[in-house]
DONU-485067 format. One record per residue (C-alpha): residue number from 1; x, y, z. Coordinates in Angstrom, 2 decimals, always signed. Example, Ala and Ser with C-alpha at 12.3 -4.5 7.8 and 13.67 -1.06 7.14 Angstrom:
! residues 2
1,+12.30,-4.50,+7.80
2,+13.67,-1.06,+7.14
This chain:
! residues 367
1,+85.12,-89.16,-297.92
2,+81.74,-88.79,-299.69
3,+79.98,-91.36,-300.99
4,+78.40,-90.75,-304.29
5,+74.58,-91.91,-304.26
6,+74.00,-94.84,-306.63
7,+69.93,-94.50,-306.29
8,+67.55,-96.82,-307.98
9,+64.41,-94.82,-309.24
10,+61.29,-95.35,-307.20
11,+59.49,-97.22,-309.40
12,+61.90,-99.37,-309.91
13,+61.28,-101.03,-306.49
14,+57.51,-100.32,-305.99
15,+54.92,-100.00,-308.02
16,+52.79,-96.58,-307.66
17,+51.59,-96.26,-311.27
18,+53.83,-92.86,-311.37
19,+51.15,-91.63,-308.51
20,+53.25,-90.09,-304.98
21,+53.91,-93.44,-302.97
22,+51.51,-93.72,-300.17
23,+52.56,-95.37,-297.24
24,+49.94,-95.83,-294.38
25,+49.36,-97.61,-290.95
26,+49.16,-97.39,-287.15
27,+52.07,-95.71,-285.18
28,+52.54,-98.79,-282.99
29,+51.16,-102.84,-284.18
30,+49.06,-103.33,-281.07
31,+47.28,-106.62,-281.53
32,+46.40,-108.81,-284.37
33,+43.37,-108.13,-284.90
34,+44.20,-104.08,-284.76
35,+47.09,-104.32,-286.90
36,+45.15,-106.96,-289.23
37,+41.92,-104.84,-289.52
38,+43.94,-101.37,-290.31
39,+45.65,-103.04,-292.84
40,+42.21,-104.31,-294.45
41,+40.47,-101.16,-294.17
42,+43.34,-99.08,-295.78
43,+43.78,-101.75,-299.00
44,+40.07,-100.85,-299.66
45,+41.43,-97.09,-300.10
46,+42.47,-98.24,-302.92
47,+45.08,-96.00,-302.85
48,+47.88,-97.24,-300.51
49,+50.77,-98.67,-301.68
50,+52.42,-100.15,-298.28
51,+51.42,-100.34,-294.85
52,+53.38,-99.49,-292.05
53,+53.86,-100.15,-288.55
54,+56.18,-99.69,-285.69
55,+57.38,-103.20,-283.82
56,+60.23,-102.07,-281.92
57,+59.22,-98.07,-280.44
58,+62.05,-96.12,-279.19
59,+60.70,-94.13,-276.29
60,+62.20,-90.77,-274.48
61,+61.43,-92.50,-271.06
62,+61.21,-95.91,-270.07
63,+58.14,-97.39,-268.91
64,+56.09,-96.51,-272.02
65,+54.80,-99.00,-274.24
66,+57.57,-99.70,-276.50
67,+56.25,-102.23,-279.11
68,+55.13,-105.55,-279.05
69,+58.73,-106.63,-280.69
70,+59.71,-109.85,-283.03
71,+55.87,-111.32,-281.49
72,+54.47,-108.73,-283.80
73,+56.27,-109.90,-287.01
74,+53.79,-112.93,-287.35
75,+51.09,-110.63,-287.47
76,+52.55,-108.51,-290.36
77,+52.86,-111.83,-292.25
78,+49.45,-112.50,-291.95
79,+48.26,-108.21,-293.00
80,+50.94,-108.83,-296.13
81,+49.31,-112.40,-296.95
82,+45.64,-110.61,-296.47
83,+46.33,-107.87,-298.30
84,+49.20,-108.31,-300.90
85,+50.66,-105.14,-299.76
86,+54.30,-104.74,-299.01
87,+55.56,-103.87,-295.06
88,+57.61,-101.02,-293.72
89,+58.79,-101.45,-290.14
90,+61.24,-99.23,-288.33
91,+64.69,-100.77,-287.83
92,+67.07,-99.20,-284.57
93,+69.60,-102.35,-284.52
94,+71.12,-105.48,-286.17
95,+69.11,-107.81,-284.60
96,+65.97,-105.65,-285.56
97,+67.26,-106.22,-289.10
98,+67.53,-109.02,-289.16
99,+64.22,-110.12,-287.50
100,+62.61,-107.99,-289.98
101,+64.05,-110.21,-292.60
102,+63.39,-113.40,-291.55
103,+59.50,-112.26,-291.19
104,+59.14,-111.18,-294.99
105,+59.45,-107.20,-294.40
106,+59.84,-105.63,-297.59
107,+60.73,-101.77,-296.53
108,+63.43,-100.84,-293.23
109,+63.35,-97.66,-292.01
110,+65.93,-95.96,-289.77
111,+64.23,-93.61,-287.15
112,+65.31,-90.00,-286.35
113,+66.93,-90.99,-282.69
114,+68.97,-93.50,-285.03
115,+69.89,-90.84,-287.64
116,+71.29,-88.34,-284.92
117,+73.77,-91.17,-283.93
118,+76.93,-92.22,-286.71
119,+77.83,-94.91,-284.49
120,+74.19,-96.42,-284.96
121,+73.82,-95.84,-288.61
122,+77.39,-97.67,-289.29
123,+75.92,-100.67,-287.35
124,+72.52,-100.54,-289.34
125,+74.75,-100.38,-292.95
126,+77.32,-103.21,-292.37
127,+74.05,-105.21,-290.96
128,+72.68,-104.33,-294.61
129,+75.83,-105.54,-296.18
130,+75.30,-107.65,-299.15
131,+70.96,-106.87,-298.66
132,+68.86,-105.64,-301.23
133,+66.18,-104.27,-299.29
134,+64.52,-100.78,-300.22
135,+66.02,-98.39,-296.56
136,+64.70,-95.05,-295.92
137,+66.13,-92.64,-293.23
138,+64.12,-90.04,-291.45
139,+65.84,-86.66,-290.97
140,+67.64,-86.86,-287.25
141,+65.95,-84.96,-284.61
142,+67.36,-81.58,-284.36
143,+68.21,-79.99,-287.69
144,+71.80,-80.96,-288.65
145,+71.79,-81.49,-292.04
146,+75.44,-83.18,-291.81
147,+73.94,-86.25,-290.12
148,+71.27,-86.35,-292.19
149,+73.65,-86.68,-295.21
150,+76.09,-88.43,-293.66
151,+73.80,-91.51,-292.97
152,+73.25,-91.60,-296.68
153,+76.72,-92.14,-297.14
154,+76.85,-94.84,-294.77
155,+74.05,-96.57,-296.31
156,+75.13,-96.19,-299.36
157,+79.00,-97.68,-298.41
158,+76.74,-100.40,-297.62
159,+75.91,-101.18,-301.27
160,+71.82,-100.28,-300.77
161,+70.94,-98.41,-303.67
162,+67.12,-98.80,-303.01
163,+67.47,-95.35,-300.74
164,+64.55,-92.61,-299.85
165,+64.38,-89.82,-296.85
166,+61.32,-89.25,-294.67
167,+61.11,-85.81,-293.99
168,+59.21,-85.65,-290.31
169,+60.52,-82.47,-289.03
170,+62.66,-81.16,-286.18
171,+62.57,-80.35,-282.72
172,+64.12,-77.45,-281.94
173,+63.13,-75.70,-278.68
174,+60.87,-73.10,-280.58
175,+57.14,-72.83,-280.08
176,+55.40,-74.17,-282.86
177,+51.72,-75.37,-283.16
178,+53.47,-78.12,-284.95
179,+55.30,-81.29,-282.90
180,+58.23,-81.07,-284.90
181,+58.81,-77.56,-286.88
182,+58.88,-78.78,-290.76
183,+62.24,-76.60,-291.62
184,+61.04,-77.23,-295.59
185,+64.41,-75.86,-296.96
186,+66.52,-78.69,-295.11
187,+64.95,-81.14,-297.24
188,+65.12,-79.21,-300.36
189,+68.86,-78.51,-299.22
190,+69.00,-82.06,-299.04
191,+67.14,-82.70,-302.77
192,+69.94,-80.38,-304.00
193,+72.70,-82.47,-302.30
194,+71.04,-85.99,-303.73
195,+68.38,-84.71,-306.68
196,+67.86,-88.36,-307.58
197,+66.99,-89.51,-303.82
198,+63.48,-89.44,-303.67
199,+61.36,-87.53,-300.45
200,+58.79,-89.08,-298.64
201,+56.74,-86.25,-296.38
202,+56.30,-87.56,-292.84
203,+53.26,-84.78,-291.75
204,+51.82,-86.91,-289.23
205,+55.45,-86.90,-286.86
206,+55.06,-82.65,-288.05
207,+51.98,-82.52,-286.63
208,+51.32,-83.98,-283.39
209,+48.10,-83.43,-283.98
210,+45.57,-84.84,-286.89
211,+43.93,-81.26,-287.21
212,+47.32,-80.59,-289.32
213,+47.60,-83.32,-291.20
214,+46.10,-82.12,-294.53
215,+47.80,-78.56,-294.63
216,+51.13,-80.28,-294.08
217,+50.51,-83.64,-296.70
218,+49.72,-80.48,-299.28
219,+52.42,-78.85,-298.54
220,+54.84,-81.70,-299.27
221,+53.29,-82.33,-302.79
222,+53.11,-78.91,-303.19
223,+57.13,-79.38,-302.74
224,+56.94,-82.17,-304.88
225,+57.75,-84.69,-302.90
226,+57.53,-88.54,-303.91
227,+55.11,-89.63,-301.70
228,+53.58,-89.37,-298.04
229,+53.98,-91.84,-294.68
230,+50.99,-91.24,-292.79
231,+49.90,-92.79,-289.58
232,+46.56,-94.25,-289.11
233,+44.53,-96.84,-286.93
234,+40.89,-97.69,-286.54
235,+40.44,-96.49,-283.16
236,+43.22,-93.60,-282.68
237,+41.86,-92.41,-279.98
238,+42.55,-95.64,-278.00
239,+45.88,-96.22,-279.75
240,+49.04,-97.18,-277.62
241,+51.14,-94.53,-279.01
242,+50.93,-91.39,-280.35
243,+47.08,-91.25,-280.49
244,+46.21,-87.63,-281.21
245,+47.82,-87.68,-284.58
246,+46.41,-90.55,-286.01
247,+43.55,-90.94,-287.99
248,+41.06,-93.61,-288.46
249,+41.74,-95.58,-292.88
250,+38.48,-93.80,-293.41
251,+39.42,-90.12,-292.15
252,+42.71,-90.77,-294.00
253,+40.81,-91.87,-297.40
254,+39.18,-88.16,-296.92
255,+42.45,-86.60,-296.46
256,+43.61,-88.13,-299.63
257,+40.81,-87.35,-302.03
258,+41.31,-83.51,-301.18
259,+44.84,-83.42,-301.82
260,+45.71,-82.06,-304.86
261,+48.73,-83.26,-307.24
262,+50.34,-80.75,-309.12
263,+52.07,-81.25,-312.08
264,+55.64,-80.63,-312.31
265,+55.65,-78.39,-315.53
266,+53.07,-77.18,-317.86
267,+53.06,-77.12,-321.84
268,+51.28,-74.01,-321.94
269,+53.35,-72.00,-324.49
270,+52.09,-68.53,-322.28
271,+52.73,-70.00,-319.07
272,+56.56,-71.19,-319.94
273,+57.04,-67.66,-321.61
274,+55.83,-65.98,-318.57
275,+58.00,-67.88,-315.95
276,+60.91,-67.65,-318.33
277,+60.54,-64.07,-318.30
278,+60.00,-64.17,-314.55
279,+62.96,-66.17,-313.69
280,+65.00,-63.15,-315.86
281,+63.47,-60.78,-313.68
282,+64.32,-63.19,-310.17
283,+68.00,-63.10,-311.61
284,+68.32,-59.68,-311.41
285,+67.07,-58.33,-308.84
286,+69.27,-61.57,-307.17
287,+72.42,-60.03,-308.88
288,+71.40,-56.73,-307.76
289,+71.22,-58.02,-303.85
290,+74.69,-59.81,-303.65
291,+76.18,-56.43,-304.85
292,+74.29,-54.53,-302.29
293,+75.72,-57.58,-299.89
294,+78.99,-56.45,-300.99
295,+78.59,-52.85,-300.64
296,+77.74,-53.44,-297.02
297,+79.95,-54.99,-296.29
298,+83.37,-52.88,-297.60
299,+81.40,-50.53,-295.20
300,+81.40,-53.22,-292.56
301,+85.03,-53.64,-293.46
302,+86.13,-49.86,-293.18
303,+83.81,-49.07,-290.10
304,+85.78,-51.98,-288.45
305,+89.41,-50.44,-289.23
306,+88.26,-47.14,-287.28
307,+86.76,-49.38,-284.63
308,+90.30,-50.82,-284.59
309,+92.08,-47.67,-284.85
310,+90.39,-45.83,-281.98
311,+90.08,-49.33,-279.74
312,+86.21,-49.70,-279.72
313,+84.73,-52.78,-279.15
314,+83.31,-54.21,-282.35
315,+79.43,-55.66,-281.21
316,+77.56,-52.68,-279.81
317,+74.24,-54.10,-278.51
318,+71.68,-51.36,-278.45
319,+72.88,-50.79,-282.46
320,+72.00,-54.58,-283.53
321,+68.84,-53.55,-281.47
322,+68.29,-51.19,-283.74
323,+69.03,-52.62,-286.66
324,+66.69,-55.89,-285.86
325,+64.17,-53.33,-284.88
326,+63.73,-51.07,-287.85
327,+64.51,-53.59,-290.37
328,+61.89,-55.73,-289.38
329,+59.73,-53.14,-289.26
330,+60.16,-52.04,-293.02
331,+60.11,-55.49,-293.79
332,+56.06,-55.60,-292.66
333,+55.23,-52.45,-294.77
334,+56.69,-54.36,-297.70
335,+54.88,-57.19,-296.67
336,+57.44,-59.62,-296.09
337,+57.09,-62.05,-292.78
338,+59.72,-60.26,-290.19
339,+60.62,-63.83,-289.19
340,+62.22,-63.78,-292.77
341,+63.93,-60.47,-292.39
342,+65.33,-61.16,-288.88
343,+66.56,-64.32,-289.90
344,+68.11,-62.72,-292.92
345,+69.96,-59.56,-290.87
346,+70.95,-63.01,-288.21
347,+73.29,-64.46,-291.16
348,+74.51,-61.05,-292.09
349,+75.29,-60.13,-289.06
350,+77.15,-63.31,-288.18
351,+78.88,-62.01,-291.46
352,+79.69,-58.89,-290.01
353,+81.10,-60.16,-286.79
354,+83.40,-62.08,-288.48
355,+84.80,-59.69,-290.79
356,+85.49,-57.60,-288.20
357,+87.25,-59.91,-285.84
358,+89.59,-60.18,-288.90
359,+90.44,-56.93,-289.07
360,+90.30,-55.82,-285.65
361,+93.31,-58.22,-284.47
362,+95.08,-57.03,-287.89
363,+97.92,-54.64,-287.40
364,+97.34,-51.29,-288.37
365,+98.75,-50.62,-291.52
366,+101.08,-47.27,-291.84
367,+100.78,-44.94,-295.13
Protein backbone atom coordinates (compact mmCIF):
# COMPACT_ATOMS: atom_id res chain seq x y z
CA UNK A 1 0.00 0.00 0.00
CA UNK A 2 1.50 3.45 -0.78
CA UNK A 3 2.03 5.87 1.51
CA UNK A 4 1.17 9.32 0.46
CA UNK A 5 4.13 11.83 1.34
CA UNK A 6 3.07 14.38 3.98
CA UNK A 7 6.44 16.63 3.38
CA UNK A 8 7.19 19.71 5.34
CA UNK A 9 8.84 22.41 3.01
CA UNK A 10 12.54 22.87 3.50
CA UNK A 11 12.54 25.92 5.01
CA UNK A 12 10.33 25.06 7.27
CA UNK A 13 12.96 23.02 9.22
CA UNK A 14 16.20 24.92 8.29
CA UNK A 15 16.93 28.07 7.59
CA UNK A 16 18.83 28.71 4.08
CA UNK A 17 17.47 32.19 3.31
CA UNK A 18 15.70 30.45 0.09
CA UNK A 19 19.59 29.80 -1.05
CA UNK A 20 20.21 25.57 -2.08
CA UNK A 21 20.95 24.02 1.50
CA UNK A 22 24.57 23.41 1.88
CA UNK A 23 25.61 20.70 3.89
CA UNK A 24 29.44 20.21 4.43
CA UNK A 25 32.05 18.16 6.50
CA UNK A 26 34.61 15.33 6.64
CA UNK A 27 33.61 11.79 5.38
CA UNK A 28 34.61 10.18 8.69
CA UNK A 29 34.90 12.47 12.49
CA UNK A 30 38.49 11.46 13.13
CA UNK A 31 39.56 13.33 16.22
CA UNK A 32 38.43 16.33 18.05
CA UNK A 33 40.45 18.56 17.10
CA UNK A 34 39.92 17.44 13.15
CA UNK A 35 36.32 17.29 13.40
CA UNK A 36 36.33 20.63 15.64
CA UNK A 37 38.66 22.62 13.28
CA UNK A 38 36.62 21.53 9.90
CA UNK A 39 33.69 22.60 11.43
CA UNK A 40 35.33 26.16 12.29
CA UNK A 41 36.87 26.66 9.06
CA UNK A 42 33.64 25.83 7.04
CA UNK A 43 31.25 28.35 9.41
CA UNK A 44 33.71 31.09 8.18
CA UNK A 45 32.40 30.11 4.50
CA UNK A 46 29.81 31.76 5.45
CA UNK A 47 27.85 29.80 3.41
CA UNK A 48 27.15 26.39 5.08
CA UNK A 49 24.16 25.64 6.59
CA UNK A 50 25.02 22.18 8.51
CA UNK A 51 27.96 20.19 8.97
CA UNK A 52 28.23 16.71 8.54
CA UNK A 53 30.06 13.80 9.58
CA UNK A 54 30.08 10.08 9.58
CA UNK A 55 30.31 8.32 13.33
CA UNK A 56 29.31 4.93 12.60
CA UNK A 57 31.06 3.94 8.70
CA UNK A 58 29.67 0.97 7.10
CA UNK A 59 32.56 -0.66 5.31
CA UNK A 60 32.57 -3.40 2.26
CA UNK A 61 35.32 -5.33 4.26
CA UNK A 62 36.09 -5.53 7.72
CA UNK A 63 39.19 -4.31 9.10
CA UNK A 64 38.82 -0.75 7.76
CA UNK A 65 38.40 2.08 9.92
CA UNK A 66 34.81 2.15 10.60
CA UNK A 67 34.17 5.30 12.75
CA UNK A 68 35.05 6.36 15.97
CA UNK A 69 31.22 5.48 17.14
CA UNK A 70 28.96 7.06 20.17
CA UNK A 71 32.90 8.47 21.51
CA UNK A 72 32.54 10.81 18.61
CA UNK A 73 29.11 12.29 19.59
CA UNK A 74 30.79 14.48 22.37
CA UNK A 75 32.82 15.99 19.89
CA UNK A 76 29.87 17.03 17.61
CA UNK A 77 28.42 18.70 20.73
CA UNK A 78 31.25 20.69 21.18
CA UNK A 79 31.53 21.72 16.73
CA UNK A 80 27.47 22.52 17.24
CA UNK A 81 28.19 24.61 20.58
CA UNK A 82 31.35 26.32 18.59
CA UNK A 83 29.68 26.96 15.73
CA UNK A 84 25.81 27.21 16.13
CA UNK A 85 25.42 25.02 13.20
CA UNK A 86 23.07 22.12 13.14
CA UNK A 87 24.61 18.18 12.75
CA UNK A 88 23.88 15.52 10.20
CA UNK A 89 25.24 12.08 11.07
CA UNK A 90 24.49 8.87 9.22
CA UNK A 91 22.13 6.51 11.05
CA UNK A 92 22.36 2.32 9.98
CA UNK A 93 20.41 1.08 13.29
CA UNK A 94 18.17 1.77 16.35
CA UNK A 95 20.70 2.12 18.67
CA UNK A 96 22.54 4.56 16.21
CA UNK A 97 19.29 6.54 16.51
CA UNK A 98 19.03 6.75 19.31
CA UNK A 99 22.63 7.70 20.33
CA UNK A 100 22.33 10.36 17.85
CA UNK A 101 19.54 11.74 19.90
CA UNK A 102 20.69 11.73 23.12
CA UNK A 103 23.94 13.76 21.74
CA UNK A 104 21.83 16.77 20.27
CA UNK A 105 21.99 15.63 16.41
CA UNK A 106 19.68 17.65 14.55
CA UNK A 107 19.68 15.81 10.89
CA UNK A 108 19.69 11.47 10.50
CA UNK A 109 20.55 10.19 7.45
CA UNK A 110 19.97 6.64 6.17
CA UNK A 111 22.96 5.41 3.98
CA UNK A 112 22.66 3.67 0.55
CA UNK A 113 23.71 -0.04 2.01
CA UNK A 114 20.64 0.78 4.41
CA UNK A 115 18.29 1.88 1.59
CA UNK A 116 18.94 -1.39 -0.52
CA UNK A 117 17.63 -3.36 2.56
CA UNK A 118 13.42 -3.08 3.56
CA UNK A 119 14.11 -5.03 6.51
CA UNK A 120 16.61 -2.20 7.70
CA UNK A 121 14.59 0.77 6.74
CA UNK A 122 11.39 -0.73 8.75
CA UNK A 123 13.73 -0.93 11.80
CA UNK A 124 15.11 2.72 11.24
CA UNK A 125 11.10 4.07 10.88
CA UNK A 126 9.46 2.36 13.93
CA UNK A 127 12.86 3.58 15.82
CA UNK A 128 11.62 7.13 14.49
CA UNK A 129 8.18 6.51 15.76
CA UNK A 130 6.71 9.38 17.52
CA UNK A 131 10.38 11.63 16.48
CA UNK A 132 10.39 14.78 14.86
CA UNK A 133 13.71 14.81 13.49
CA UNK A 134 14.43 16.13 9.83
CA UNK A 135 15.59 12.09 7.92
CA UNK A 136 17.04 12.02 4.58
CA UNK A 137 17.65 8.76 2.55
CA UNK A 138 20.35 8.34 0.00
CA UNK A 139 19.34 6.47 -3.18
CA UNK A 140 20.30 2.51 -2.49
CA UNK A 141 23.30 1.31 -4.23
CA UNK A 142 22.38 -0.18 -7.47
CA UNK A 143 19.63 1.65 -9.31
CA UNK A 144 16.23 0.25 -8.18
CA UNK A 145 14.10 2.93 -7.99
CA UNK A 146 11.40 0.67 -6.03
CA UNK A 147 13.61 0.68 -2.92
CA UNK A 148 14.38 3.96 -3.22
CA UNK A 149 10.61 4.83 -3.02
CA UNK A 150 9.70 2.32 -0.95
CA UNK A 151 11.88 3.61 2.01
CA UNK A 152 9.96 6.81 1.69
CA UNK A 153 6.97 5.05 2.43
CA UNK A 154 8.36 3.47 5.35
CA UNK A 155 9.54 6.63 6.72
CA UNK A 156 6.78 8.25 6.11
CA UNK A 157 4.37 5.27 7.97
CA UNK A 158 6.60 6.41 10.58
CA UNK A 159 4.94 9.84 10.93
CA UNK A 160 8.42 11.91 9.80
CA UNK A 161 7.28 14.46 7.59
CA UNK A 162 10.65 16.40 7.77
CA UNK A 163 11.84 14.01 4.60
CA UNK A 164 14.69 14.84 1.75
CA UNK A 165 16.74 12.30 -0.74
CA UNK A 166 20.49 12.48 -1.31
CA UNK A 167 21.10 11.66 -4.67
CA UNK A 168 24.90 10.02 -4.60
CA UNK A 169 24.73 7.82 -7.53
CA UNK A 170 24.87 4.12 -8.40
CA UNK A 171 27.13 1.42 -8.87
CA UNK A 172 26.45 -0.51 -11.55
CA UNK A 173 29.29 -2.60 -13.04
CA UNK A 174 29.86 -0.04 -15.97
CA UNK A 175 33.06 1.90 -16.46
CA UNK A 176 32.65 5.28 -15.53
CA UNK A 177 35.30 7.97 -14.64
CA UNK A 178 32.79 8.59 -11.96
CA UNK A 179 32.65 6.25 -8.47
CA UNK A 180 29.12 5.91 -8.68
CA UNK A 181 27.43 6.64 -12.32
CA UNK A 182 24.92 9.73 -11.48
CA UNK A 183 21.79 8.01 -13.49
CA UNK A 184 20.20 11.89 -13.35
CA UNK A 185 16.73 10.66 -14.60
CA UNK A 186 16.25 8.26 -11.45
CA UNK A 187 16.10 11.17 -9.35
CA UNK A 188 14.01 13.23 -11.56
CA UNK A 189 11.84 9.93 -11.87
CA UNK A 190 11.82 10.13 -8.32
CA UNK A 191 10.90 14.24 -8.19
CA UNK A 192 7.97 13.14 -10.41
CA UNK A 193 6.89 10.36 -7.97
CA UNK A 194 7.25 12.93 -4.73
CA UNK A 195 7.45 16.71 -6.49
CA UNK A 196 7.26 18.17 -2.99
CA UNK A 197 10.31 15.97 -1.54
CA UNK A 198 13.12 18.05 -1.85
CA UNK A 199 16.81 16.68 -3.58
CA UNK A 200 19.94 17.10 -2.05
CA UNK A 201 22.97 16.30 -4.78
CA UNK A 202 25.54 14.02 -3.16
CA UNK A 203 28.61 14.75 -6.04
CA UNK A 204 31.30 13.98 -3.78
CA UNK A 205 29.99 9.88 -3.28
CA UNK A 206 29.57 10.52 -7.66
CA UNK A 207 32.85 11.35 -7.87
CA UNK A 208 35.41 9.45 -6.14
CA UNK A 209 37.53 11.86 -6.98
CA UNK A 210 37.64 15.86 -6.05
CA UNK A 211 38.73 16.70 -9.76
CA UNK A 212 34.77 16.11 -10.38
CA UNK A 213 33.35 17.71 -7.84
CA UNK A 214 32.41 21.06 -9.47
CA UNK A 215 31.06 19.63 -12.89
CA UNK A 216 28.81 17.33 -10.88
CA UNK A 217 27.61 20.14 -7.86
CA UNK A 218 26.61 22.23 -11.30
CA UNK A 219 25.00 19.78 -12.65
CA UNK A 220 22.65 19.16 -9.72
CA UNK A 221 21.61 22.91 -9.55
CA UNK A 222 21.53 22.92 -13.00
CA UNK A 223 18.69 20.10 -12.20
CA UNK A 224 17.47 22.21 -9.66
CA UNK A 225 18.08 20.49 -6.90
CA UNK A 226 17.58 21.87 -3.20
CA UNK A 227 20.85 21.83 -2.07
CA UNK A 228 24.35 19.95 -2.08
CA UNK A 229 26.15 17.41 0.74
CA UNK A 230 29.66 17.77 0.11
CA UNK A 231 32.53 16.18 1.89
CA UNK A 232 35.41 18.09 3.14
CA UNK A 233 38.34 18.01 5.78
CA UNK A 234 41.39 20.10 6.40
CA UNK A 235 43.90 17.64 5.51
CA UNK A 236 42.06 15.18 2.89
CA UNK A 237 44.84 13.81 1.88
CA UNK A 238 45.53 12.25 5.33
CA UNK A 239 41.84 11.57 5.98
CA UNK A 240 40.73 8.07 7.36
CA UNK A 241 38.25 7.49 4.75
CA UNK A 242 37.58 8.27 1.48
CA UNK A 243 40.47 10.78 1.06
CA UNK A 244 40.72 11.43 -2.67
CA UNK A 245 37.33 13.02 -2.84
CA UNK A 246 37.51 15.35 -0.23
CA UNK A 247 38.47 18.72 -0.25
CA UNK A 248 40.08 20.97 2.17
CA UNK A 249 36.75 24.18 3.74
CA UNK A 250 38.94 26.42 1.69
CA UNK A 251 39.04 24.41 -1.77
CA UNK A 252 35.31 23.85 -1.07
CA UNK A 253 34.63 27.78 -0.45
CA UNK A 254 36.22 27.99 -4.20
CA UNK A 255 33.99 25.39 -5.48
CA UNK A 256 31.07 27.28 -4.18
CA UNK A 257 31.73 30.79 -5.40
CA UNK A 258 31.90 29.36 -9.09
CA UNK A 259 28.77 27.62 -8.98
CA UNK A 260 26.18 29.24 -10.58
CA UNK A 261 22.33 29.31 -9.40
CA UNK A 262 19.91 29.43 -11.96
CA UNK A 263 16.69 30.69 -11.63
CA UNK A 264 13.79 28.55 -12.02
CA UNK A 265 11.75 30.74 -14.55
CA UNK A 266 12.29 34.00 -16.17
CA UNK A 267 9.78 37.05 -16.62
CA UNK A 268 11.12 37.88 -19.85
CA UNK A 269 7.91 38.28 -21.95
CA UNK A 270 10.31 36.96 -25.26
CA UNK A 271 11.83 34.27 -23.44
CA UNK A 272 8.31 32.67 -22.07
CA UNK A 273 6.90 33.22 -25.71
CA UNK A 274 9.77 31.44 -27.16
CA UNK A 275 9.74 28.30 -24.86
CA UNK A 276 5.98 28.28 -25.11
CA UNK A 277 6.31 28.04 -28.69
CA UNK A 278 9.10 25.51 -28.26
CA UNK A 279 7.34 23.24 -25.98
CA UNK A 280 4.41 23.26 -29.04
CA UNK A 281 6.99 22.24 -31.29
CA UNK A 282 8.54 19.32 -28.49
CA UNK A 283 4.77 18.10 -28.45
CA UNK A 284 4.68 17.32 -31.80
CA UNK A 285 7.28 15.97 -32.98
CA UNK A 286 6.61 13.71 -29.44
CA UNK A 287 3.10 12.84 -30.91
CA UNK A 288 4.62 12.22 -34.14
CA UNK A 289 7.22 9.49 -32.50
CA UNK A 290 4.65 7.37 -30.45
CA UNK A 291 2.76 6.94 -33.81
CA UNK A 292 5.85 5.93 -35.59
CA UNK A 293 6.24 3.57 -32.21
CA UNK A 294 3.02 2.22 -33.21
CA UNK A 295 3.58 1.76 -36.77
CA UNK A 296 6.53 -0.41 -35.90
CA UNK A 297 5.26 -2.18 -34.12
CA UNK A 298 1.80 -3.58 -36.10
CA UNK A 299 4.87 -4.47 -38.33
CA UNK A 300 6.51 -6.17 -35.40
CA UNK A 301 3.14 -7.71 -34.81
CA UNK A 302 2.48 -9.08 -38.46
CA UNK A 303 6.23 -10.08 -39.11
CA UNK A 304 5.73 -12.23 -35.91
CA UNK A 305 2.44 -14.10 -37.26
CA UNK A 306 4.58 -15.27 -40.42
CA UNK A 307 7.40 -16.10 -38.05
CA UNK A 308 4.68 -18.18 -36.36
CA UNK A 309 3.16 -19.48 -39.38
CA UNK A 310 6.29 -20.85 -41.05
CA UNK A 311 7.93 -21.95 -37.37
CA UNK A 312 10.93 -19.48 -37.29
CA UNK A 313 12.42 -18.61 -34.27
CA UNK A 314 11.49 -15.09 -33.28
CA UNK A 315 15.20 -13.34 -32.01
CA UNK A 316 17.56 -13.61 -34.96
CA UNK A 317 20.94 -12.35 -33.67
CA UNK A 318 22.98 -11.12 -36.56
CA UNK A 319 19.52 -8.87 -37.43
CA UNK A 320 19.50 -7.03 -33.84
CA UNK A 321 23.25 -6.75 -34.89
CA UNK A 322 22.26 -4.95 -37.49
CA UNK A 323 19.84 -3.00 -36.31
CA UNK A 324 22.13 -1.74 -33.16
CA UNK A 325 24.72 -1.22 -35.78
CA UNK A 326 23.19 1.06 -38.35
CA UNK A 327 20.98 2.81 -36.04
CA UNK A 328 23.62 3.96 -34.01
CA UNK A 329 25.38 4.91 -36.73
CA UNK A 330 22.68 7.39 -38.15
CA UNK A 331 22.21 8.44 -34.81
CA UNK A 332 26.06 10.13 -34.88
CA UNK A 333 25.39 11.88 -38.28
CA UNK A 334 22.39 13.45 -36.57
CA UNK A 335 24.42 14.14 -33.78
CA UNK A 336 22.80 12.39 -31.13
CA UNK A 337 25.15 10.36 -28.42
CA UNK A 338 24.76 6.50 -29.75
CA UNK A 339 24.66 5.60 -26.04
CA UNK A 340 21.17 7.34 -26.33
CA UNK A 341 20.10 5.57 -29.45
CA UNK A 342 21.23 2.08 -28.33
CA UNK A 343 19.62 2.47 -25.19
CA UNK A 344 16.52 3.62 -26.97
CA UNK A 345 16.40 0.50 -29.77
CA UNK A 346 17.29 -1.74 -26.02
CA UNK A 347 13.60 -0.77 -24.70
CA UNK A 348 12.10 -1.24 -28.09
CA UNK A 349 13.42 -4.17 -28.64
CA UNK A 350 12.51 -5.63 -25.27
CA UNK A 351 9.10 -4.36 -26.75
CA UNK A 352 9.41 -6.35 -29.65
CA UNK A 353 10.35 -9.56 -27.97
CA UNK A 354 7.48 -9.48 -26.07
CA UNK A 355 4.96 -8.87 -28.56
CA UNK A 356 6.08 -11.55 -30.33
CA UNK A 357 6.19 -14.18 -27.68
CA UNK A 358 2.44 -13.27 -27.54
CA UNK A 359 1.70 -14.07 -30.73
CA UNK A 360 3.98 -16.75 -31.50
CA UNK A 361 2.37 -19.25 -28.78
CA UNK A 362 -1.15 -17.89 -30.18
CA UNK A 363 -3.03 -20.34 -32.30
CA UNK A 364 -3.17 -19.64 -35.76
CA UNK A 365 -6.24 -18.19 -36.63
CA UNK A 366 -8.23 -19.81 -39.83
CA UNK A 367 -10.06 -17.39 -42.48
Amino acid sequence: MKVELAVEPLGSWIDTNGKPLIIAGPCSAETEDQLVETARQLKALGAVHAIRAGVWKPRTRPGSFEGMGEAALPWIQRAKAETGLPFAVEVATPQHIELALKYGVDILWIGARTTVNPFNVQEIADALRGVDVPVLVKNPVNPDLALWVGAFERIAGAGIKKLGAIHRGFATGEASKYRNIPMWQMAIELKSIFPQLPIIGDPSHMAGKRAYLNELAQMALDLNYDGLIVESHIDPDKAWSDAAQQLTPAAFGEMLDHLEIRQVESQNLEFQSFVEQSRRNIDNVDRQIVEMLGARMALVERLAEYKRDNNVTLFQPDRWKEILQTRTDLGKKLNLYPELVEEIYKIIHMESIRKQTEIIHSTTQSV
